[in-house]
C-alpha positions in Angstrom: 70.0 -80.0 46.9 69.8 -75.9 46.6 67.6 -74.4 44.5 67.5 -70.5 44.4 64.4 -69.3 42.4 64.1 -65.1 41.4 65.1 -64.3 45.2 64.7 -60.9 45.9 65.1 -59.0 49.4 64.2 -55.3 49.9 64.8 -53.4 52.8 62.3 -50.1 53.5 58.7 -51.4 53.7 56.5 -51.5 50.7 56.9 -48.7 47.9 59.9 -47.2 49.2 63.5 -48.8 50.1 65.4 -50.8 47.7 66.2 -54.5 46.5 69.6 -55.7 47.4 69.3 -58.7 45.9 66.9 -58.8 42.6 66.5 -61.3 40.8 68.7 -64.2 41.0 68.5 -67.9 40.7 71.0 -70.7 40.9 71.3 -74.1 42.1 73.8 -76.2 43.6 74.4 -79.7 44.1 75.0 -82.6 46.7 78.5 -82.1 47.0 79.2 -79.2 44.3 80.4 -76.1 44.9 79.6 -72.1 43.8 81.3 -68.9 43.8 79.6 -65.8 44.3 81.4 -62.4 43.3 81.2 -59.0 42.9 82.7 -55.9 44.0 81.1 -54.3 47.7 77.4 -54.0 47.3 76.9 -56.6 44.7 74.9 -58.6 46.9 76.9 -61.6 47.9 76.3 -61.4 51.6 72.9 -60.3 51.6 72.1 -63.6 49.3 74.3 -65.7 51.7 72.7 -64.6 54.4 69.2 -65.1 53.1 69.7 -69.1 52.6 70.0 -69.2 56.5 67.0 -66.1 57.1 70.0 -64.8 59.5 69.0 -60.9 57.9 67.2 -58.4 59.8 63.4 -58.4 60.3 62.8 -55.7 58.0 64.3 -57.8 55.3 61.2 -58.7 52.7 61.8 -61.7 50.6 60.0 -63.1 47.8 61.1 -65.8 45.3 62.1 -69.5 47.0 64.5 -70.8 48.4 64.4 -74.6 48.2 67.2 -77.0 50.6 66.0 -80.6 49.8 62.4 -79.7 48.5 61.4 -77.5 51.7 61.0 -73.9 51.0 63.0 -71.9 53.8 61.2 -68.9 53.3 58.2 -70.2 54.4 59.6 -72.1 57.3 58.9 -71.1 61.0 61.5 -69.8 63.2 61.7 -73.3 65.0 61.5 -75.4 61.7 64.8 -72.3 61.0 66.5 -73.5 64.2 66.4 -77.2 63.2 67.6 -76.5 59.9 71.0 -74.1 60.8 73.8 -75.9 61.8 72.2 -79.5 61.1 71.3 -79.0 57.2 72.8 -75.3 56.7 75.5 -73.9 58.4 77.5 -70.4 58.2 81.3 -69.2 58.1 81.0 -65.6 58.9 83.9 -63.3 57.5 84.5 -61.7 61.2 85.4 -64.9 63.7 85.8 -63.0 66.8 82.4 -61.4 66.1 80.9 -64.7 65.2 82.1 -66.5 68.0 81.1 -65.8 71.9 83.3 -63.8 73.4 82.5 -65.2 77.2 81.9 -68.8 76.2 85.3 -71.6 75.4 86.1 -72.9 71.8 84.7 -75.9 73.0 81.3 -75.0 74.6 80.5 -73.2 71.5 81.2 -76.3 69.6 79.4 -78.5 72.2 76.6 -76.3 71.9 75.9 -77.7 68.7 76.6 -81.1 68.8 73.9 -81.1 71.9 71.2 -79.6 70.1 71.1 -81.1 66.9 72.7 -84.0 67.8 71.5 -84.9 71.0 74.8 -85.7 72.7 75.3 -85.3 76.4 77.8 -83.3 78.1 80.6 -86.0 77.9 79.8 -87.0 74.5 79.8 -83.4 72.9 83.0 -82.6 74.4 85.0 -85.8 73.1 83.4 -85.0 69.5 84.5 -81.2 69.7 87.9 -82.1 70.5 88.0 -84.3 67.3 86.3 -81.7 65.0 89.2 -79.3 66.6 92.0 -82.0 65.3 90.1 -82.6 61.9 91.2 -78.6 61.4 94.3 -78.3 62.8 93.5 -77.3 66.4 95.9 -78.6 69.5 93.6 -79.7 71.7 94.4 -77.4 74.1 92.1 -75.0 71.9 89.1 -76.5 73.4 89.5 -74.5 76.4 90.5 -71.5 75.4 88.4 -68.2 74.7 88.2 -66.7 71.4 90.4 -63.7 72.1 93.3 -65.7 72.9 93.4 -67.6 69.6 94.9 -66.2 66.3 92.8 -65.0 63.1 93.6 -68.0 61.7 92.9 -70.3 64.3 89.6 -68.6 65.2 88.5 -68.8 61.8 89.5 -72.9 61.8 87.4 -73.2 64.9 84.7 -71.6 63.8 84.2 -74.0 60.6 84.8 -76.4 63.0 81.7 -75.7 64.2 79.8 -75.2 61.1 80.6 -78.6 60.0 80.0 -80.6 63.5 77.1 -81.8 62.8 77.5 -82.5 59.2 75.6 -80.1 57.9 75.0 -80.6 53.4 76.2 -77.1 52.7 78.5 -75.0 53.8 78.2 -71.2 53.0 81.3 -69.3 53.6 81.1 -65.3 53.8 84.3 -64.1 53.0 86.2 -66.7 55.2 89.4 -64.8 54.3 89.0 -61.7 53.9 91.0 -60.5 57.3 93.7 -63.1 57.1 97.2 -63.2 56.2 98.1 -65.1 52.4 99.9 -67.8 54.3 96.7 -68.5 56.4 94.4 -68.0 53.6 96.2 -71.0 51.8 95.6 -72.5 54.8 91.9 -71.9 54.8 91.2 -72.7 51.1 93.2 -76.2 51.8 91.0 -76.7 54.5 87.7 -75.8 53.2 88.9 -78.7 50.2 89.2 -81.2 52.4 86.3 -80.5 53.6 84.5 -81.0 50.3 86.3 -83.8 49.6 85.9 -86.0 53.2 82.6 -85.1 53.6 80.8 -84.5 50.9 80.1 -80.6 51.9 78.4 -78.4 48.9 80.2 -74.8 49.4 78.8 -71.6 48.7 81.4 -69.0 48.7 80.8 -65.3 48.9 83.9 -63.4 47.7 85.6 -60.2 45.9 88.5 -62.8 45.4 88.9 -63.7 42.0 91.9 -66.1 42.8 90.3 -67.6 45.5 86.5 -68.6 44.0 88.6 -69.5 40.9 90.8 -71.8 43.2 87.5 -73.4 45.4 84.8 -73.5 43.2 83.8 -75.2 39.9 81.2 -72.6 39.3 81.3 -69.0 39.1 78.6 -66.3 38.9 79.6 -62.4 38.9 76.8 -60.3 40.5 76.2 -55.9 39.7 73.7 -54.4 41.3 71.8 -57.0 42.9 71.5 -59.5 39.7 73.7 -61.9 38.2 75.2 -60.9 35.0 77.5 -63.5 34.0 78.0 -67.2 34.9 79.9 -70.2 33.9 83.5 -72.1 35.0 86.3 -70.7 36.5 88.3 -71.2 33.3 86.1 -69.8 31.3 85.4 -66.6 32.8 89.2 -66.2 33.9 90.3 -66.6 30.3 87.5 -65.3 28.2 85.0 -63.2 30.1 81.8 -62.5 28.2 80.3 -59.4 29.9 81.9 -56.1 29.8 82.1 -55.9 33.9 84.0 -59.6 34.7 86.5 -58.2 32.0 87.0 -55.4 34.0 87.5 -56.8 37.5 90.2 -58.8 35.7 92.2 -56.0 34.2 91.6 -54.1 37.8 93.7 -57.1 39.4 97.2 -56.2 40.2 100.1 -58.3 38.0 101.9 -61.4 38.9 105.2 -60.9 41.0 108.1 -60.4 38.4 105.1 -59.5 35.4 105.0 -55.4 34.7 105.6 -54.5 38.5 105.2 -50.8 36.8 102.5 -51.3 35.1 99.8 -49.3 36.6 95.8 -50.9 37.3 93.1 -50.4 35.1 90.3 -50.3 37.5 86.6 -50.2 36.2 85.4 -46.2 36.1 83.0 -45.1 38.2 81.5 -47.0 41.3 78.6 -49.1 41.8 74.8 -47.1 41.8 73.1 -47.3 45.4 70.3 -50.2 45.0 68.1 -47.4 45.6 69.2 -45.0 42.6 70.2 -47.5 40.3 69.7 -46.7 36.2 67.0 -48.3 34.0 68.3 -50.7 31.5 71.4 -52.1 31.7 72.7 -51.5 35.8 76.0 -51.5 34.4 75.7 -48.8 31.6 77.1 -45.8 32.9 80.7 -47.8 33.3 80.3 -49.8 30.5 82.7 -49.1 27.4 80.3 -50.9 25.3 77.3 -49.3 26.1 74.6 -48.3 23.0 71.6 -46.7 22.9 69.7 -49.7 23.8 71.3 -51.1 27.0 69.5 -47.8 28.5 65.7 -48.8 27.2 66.0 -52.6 28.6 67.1 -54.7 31.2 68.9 -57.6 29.4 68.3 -61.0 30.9 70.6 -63.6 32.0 70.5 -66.3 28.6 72.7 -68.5 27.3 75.2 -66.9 24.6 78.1 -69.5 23.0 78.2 -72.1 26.4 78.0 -69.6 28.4 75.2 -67.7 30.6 75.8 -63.9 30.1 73.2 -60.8 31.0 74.4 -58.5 27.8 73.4 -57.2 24.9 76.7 -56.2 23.5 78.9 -59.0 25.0 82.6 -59.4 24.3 83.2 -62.2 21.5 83.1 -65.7 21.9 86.5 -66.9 21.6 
């Protein structure tokens, strides 16, 4: 349904600026469902962003980007207005900056339905106020403005109306970042049914370990702009391959009642900026495993024991 193909974005104009996002391909199925991670930087938005062209002008792409065998970077900016919301459609991480401030839940959600669906007034408005149960919403919501509803419940609206009018994917940028753990159950659960009901594929964006381990059945660790490992939640939550999804697990904090004193071990260093980043191996100069070699090469993202892993010293197979 989704097919990513050596996308790469760079900001600056030709032969200065930087790539954000270098180099990576993935795919994803009617109905399946991928986790993107990494630590601030990494990439994750700027790639989620690109699937809908919501970046900048300045933003450059090259590579494809293929939803149902049409290639969205080459797609006019009307062809791009038919496709968000009907094909595509967005969670932001920030509701009340996503939503209209000025404009009811339910005119927002109307808004949609009207355009791609071509309901009238009456129609669009009976439709939101199901969409708004389908989440959880009284229906009072419907007439209320987005300051006056909870994270939570501005969150649920807004994926409310990213899935009106059935849209195949769903791509979620940190949907829970600035919520509570209760509500962020909440979300996941929701999202879930979602996938379920529906038949939504998800794309999630996340620094949550738990939570793309939790939603997705796929999971691919970005540095620097490039993936470096990918494979299933179990596999990479139990035996990581590369040197940097080992350490983003030892940097999480311990279970409640596990070695409450026992302090973090979080990776050294910080990410390079994408425009001083080192030759070879990005991750070298916070690698414990570096040699001699990881600074003369890139290493490529290949298949090593079942799983996909950009390494040339990875940790064993188990």
């Amino acid at each position: 349904m989704l097919q990513v193909r050596d996308l790469r974005v760079h900001f600056g104009g030709p032969g200065r600026g930087f790539a954000a996002v270098d180099g990576v391909s993935f795919d994803l199925g009617r109905g399946g469902s991928l986790a993107l991670i990494g630590e601030s930087g990494s990439g994750k938005s700027t790639i989620a962003l690109s699937l809908l062209r919501l970046l900048p002008a300045e933003a450059v792409f090259s590579g494809r980007i293929e939803l149902s065998g049409k290639d969205v970077l080459a797609m006019r900016e009307g062809e791009l207005v038919r496709l968000r919301g009907a094909q595509i459609a967005m969670v932001f991480h920030d509701p009340l900056a996503a939503l209209n401030p000025v404009m009811r839940i339910g005119t927002q959600i109307a808004e949609s339905l009207r355009a791609h669906a071509g309901m009238d007034r009456r129609a669009a408005r009976a439709r939101a106020l199901e969409l708004l149960g389908s989440v959880g919403l009284a229906a009072a919501v419907i007439d209320r403005y987005p300051h006056q509803l909870s994270g939570g419940m501005r969150q649920r609206a807004l994926i409310a109306m990213a899935a009106a009018c059935g849209p195949g994917i769903l791509v979620c940028d940190e949907p829970t970042s600035a919520l509570d753990p209760v509500v962020q159950a909440q979300i996941v659960a929701l999202l879930g049914q979602l996938r379920r009901e529906r038949g939504i594929a998800l794309l999630l964006a996340t620094h949550d370990l738990g939570l793309a381990a939790s939603s997705c059945e796929r999971i691919a660790v970005l540095y620097a702009g490039r993936i470096v490992e990918r494979g299933t939640p179990a596999e990479l939550l139990r035996a990581p391959r590369h040197p940097y999804t080992a350490g983003l697990l030892r940097s999480l904090p311990p279970r409640v009642g596990e070695l409450l004193d026992a302090p973090l071990a979080p990776v050294p260093g910080a990410p390079p900026p994408p425009w001083a980043r080192p030759t070879g191996c990005r991750f070298r100069d916070r690698c414990w495993r570096a040699r001699a070699d990881c600074a003369e090469q890139e290493p490529e993202l290949i298949e090593s024991a079942g799983r996909e892993v950009a390494c040339f010293h990875p940790l064993e197979a188990p």
